[in-house]
C-alpha positions as CSV (number, residue, x, y, z in Angstrom):
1,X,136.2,224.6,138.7
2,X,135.5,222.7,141.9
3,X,132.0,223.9,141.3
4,X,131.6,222.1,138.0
5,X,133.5,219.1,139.3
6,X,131.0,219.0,142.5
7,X,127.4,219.9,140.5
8,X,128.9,216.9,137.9
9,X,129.6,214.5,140.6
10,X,126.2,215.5,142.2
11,X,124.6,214.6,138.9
12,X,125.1,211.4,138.4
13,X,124.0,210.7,141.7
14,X,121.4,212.6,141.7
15,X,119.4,211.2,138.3
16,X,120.6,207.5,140.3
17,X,118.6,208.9,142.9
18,X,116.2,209.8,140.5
19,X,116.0,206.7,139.2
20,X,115.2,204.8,142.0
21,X,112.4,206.8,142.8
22,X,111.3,206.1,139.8
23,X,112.0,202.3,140.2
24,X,110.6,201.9,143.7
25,X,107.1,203.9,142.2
26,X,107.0,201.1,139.7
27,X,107.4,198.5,142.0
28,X,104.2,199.8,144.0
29,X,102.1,200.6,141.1
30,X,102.9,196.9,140.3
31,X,102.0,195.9,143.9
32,X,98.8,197.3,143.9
33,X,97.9,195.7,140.4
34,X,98.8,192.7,141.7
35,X,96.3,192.9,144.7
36,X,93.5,193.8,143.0
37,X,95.0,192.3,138.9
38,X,91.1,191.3,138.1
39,X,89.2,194.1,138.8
40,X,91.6,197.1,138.5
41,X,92.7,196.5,135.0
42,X,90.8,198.6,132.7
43,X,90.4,196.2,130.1
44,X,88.5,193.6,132.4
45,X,86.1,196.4,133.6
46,X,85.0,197.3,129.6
47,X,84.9,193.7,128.9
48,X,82.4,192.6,131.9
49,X,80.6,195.8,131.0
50,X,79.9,194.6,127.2
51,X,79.2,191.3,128.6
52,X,76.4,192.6,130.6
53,X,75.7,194.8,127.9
54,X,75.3,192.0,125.1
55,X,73.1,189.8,128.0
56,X,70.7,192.6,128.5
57,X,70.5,193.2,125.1
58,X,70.0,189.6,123.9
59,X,66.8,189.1,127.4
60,X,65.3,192.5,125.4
61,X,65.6,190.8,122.0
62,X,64.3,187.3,123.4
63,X,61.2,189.1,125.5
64,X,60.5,191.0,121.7
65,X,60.6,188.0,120.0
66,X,58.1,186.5,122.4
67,X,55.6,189.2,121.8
68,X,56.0,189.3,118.0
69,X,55.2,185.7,118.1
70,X,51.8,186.4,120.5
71,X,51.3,189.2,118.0
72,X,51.6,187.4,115.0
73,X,49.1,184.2,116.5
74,X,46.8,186.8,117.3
75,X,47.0,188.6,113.7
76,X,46.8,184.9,112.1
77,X,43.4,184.4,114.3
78,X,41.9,188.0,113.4
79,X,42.8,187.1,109.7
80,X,41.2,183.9,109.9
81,X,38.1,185.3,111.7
82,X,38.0,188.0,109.5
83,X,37.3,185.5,106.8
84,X,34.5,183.5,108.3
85,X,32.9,187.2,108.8
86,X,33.2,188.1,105.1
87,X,31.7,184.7,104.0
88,X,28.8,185.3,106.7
89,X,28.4,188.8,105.2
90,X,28.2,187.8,101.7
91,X,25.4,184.9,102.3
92,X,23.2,187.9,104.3
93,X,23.7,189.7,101.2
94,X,22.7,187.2,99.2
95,X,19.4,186.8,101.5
96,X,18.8,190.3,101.2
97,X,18.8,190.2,98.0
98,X,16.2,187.2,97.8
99,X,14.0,189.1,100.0
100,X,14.0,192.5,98.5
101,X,13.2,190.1,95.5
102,X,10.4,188.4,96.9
103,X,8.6,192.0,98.1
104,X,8.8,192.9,94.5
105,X,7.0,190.0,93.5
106,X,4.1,190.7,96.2
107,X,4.3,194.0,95.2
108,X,3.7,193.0,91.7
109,X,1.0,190.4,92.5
110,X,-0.9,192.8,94.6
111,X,-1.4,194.9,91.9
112,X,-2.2,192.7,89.6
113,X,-5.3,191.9,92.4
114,X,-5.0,188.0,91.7
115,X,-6.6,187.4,95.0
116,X,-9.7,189.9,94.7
117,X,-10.2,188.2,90.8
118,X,-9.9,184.7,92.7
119,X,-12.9,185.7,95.6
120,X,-14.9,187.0,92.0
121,X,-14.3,183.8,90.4
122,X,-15.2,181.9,93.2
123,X,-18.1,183.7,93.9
124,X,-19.1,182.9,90.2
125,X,-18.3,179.4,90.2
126,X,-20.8,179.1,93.3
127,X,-23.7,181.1,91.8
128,X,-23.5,179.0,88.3
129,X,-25.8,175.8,90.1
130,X,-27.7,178.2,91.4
131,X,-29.0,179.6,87.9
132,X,-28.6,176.5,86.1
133,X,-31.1,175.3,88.9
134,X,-34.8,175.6,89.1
């Protein structure tokens, strides 16, 4: 019986013990956060690490819109050239046409042989005073 009574006194004493352990452990963990309360605390390290998430993020979206807006002045210039080259390429058409035309023509009046039946009608008209003449 003096067993139980001693391991039952010992008991209370001993979780007393226990618990100041555990007390004095708390009081350090709470020392050390309170050196270093800004950068120890978990919280504060995932929230300056979105922050410079969301910055880097926004510079990458802000340097994209910049060259989507060179691309797009550059598209708007090609479009506009592009245009202009059409309207040139039509009117050669159009010339081509007329010219491709005009050998036909020639081609057609060559073989007609207007200019030999003008030399034969000149040559007539010049030898008409002679035979009217003496």
């Amino acid at each position: 019986m003096s067993e139980v009574k001693s391991r039952k006194k010992s008991g209370p004493k001993g979780a007393l013990a226990d618990l100041g352990k555990r007390s004095e452990g708390g009081k350090n963990l709470e020392a050390r956060d309170r050196r270093g309360a800004g950068w120890v605390d978990p919280r504060t390290g995932v929230s300056l690490l979105s922050l410079g998430t969301c910055l880097g993020l926004a510079w990458f979206v802000f340097q994209q819109s910049e060259k989507f807006a060179k691309v797009e002045n550059q598209y708007q210039l090609l479009k506009i050239e592009t245009k202009e080259f059409q309207g040139l390429q039509s009117k050669i058409n159009l010339i081509s046409e007329k010219c491709q035309k005009s050998e036909a023509i020639m081609e057609q009046l060559k073989s007609f042989q207007i200019i030999a039946h003008l030399r034969r009608l000149q040559e007539e008209i010049y030898e008409v005073p002679r035979m009217a003449g003496p």
